[in-house]
Structure formats: structure tokens, C-alpha cells
N, C-alpha and C positions, 0 to 999 in steps of 0.2 A: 282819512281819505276815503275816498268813495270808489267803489266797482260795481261791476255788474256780475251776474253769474249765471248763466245757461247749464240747465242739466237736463241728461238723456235719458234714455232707458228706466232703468229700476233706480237709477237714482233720483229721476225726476217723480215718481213713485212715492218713492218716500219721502222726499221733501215736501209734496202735497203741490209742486210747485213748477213751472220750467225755466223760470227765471226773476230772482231775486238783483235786489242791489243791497250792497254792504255798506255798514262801515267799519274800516278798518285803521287802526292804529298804522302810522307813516312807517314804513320800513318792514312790513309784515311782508311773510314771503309765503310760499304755500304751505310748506311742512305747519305754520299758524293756522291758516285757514282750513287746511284740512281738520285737526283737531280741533277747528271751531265748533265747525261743521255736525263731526263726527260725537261731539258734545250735545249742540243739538236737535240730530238726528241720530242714537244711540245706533240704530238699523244698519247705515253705512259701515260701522265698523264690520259689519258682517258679511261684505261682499270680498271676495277674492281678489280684487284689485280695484282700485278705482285713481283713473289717471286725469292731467289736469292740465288745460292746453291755454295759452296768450295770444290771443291774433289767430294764426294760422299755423302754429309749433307749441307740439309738445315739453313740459315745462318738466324739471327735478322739484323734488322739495326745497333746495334752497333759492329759487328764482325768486328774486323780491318782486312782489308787486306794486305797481304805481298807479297814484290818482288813476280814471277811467278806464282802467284796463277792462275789459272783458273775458272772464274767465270760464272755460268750458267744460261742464264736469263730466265725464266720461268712464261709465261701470263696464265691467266686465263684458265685450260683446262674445258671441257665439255664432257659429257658422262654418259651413265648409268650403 
């Protein structure tokens, strides 16, 4: 199946990139994709959190993904 992926900040940084599309094996959920990811882009593993949004709602790791989702990668922000 196929996604799209949008990334922010320092994660779009290091992906080199601010939106990619995947493909992904039917039934993948994010806790997959993140260690996709974080495979290969080693970098990521080294951010303090990095969260991961479908539509307009943030997701857990085990929300399956489906065919065209859009998924929104989101690093650690900072601010007061």
C-alpha cells in the first residue's frame, strides 16, 4: 500500500526531504514505520521524541495505517 509522509522541523532535516511517499506492506501501523524510518535515517533515533499524526489526529504506535493515508511527521518542538 501506498502513503504519503510530510515532515517538519529537524526531521524534515534529516530526511533531506518534506515529503515522501511510501510503500508499505497492508496492515503496517506506525510503531513499523517508525523503525522504518529510523533505519533509514539512523539521525531520528536521536531526537527526544518524535510524534506521528493521520488526517488531523495524533496517532499511538499501534494505529494501522491504510492505502493513502497521509502521515505527518512531527520532532520535538520548543517554545514558550
Amino acid at each position: 500500500m501506498k502513503i504519503s509522509l510530510v515532515a517538519f522541523g529537524i526531521a524534515r532535516e534529516i530526511m533531506k526531504s518534506r515529503t515522501w511517499v511510501l510503500e508499505l506492506e497492508p496492515g503496517s501501523n506506525i510503531a513499523q514505520l517508525k523503525q522504518m524510518l529510523v533505519h533509514q535515517f539512523p539521525e531520528l533515533a536521536s531526537l527526544r521524541s518524535l510524534s506521528f499524526a493521520v488526517g488531523e489526529d495524533y496517532q499511538e504506535d499501534n494505529y494501522v495505517l491504510r492505502e493513502g493515508d497521509e502521515v505527518v511527521v512531527i520532532p520535538p518542538v520548543s517554545g514558550g
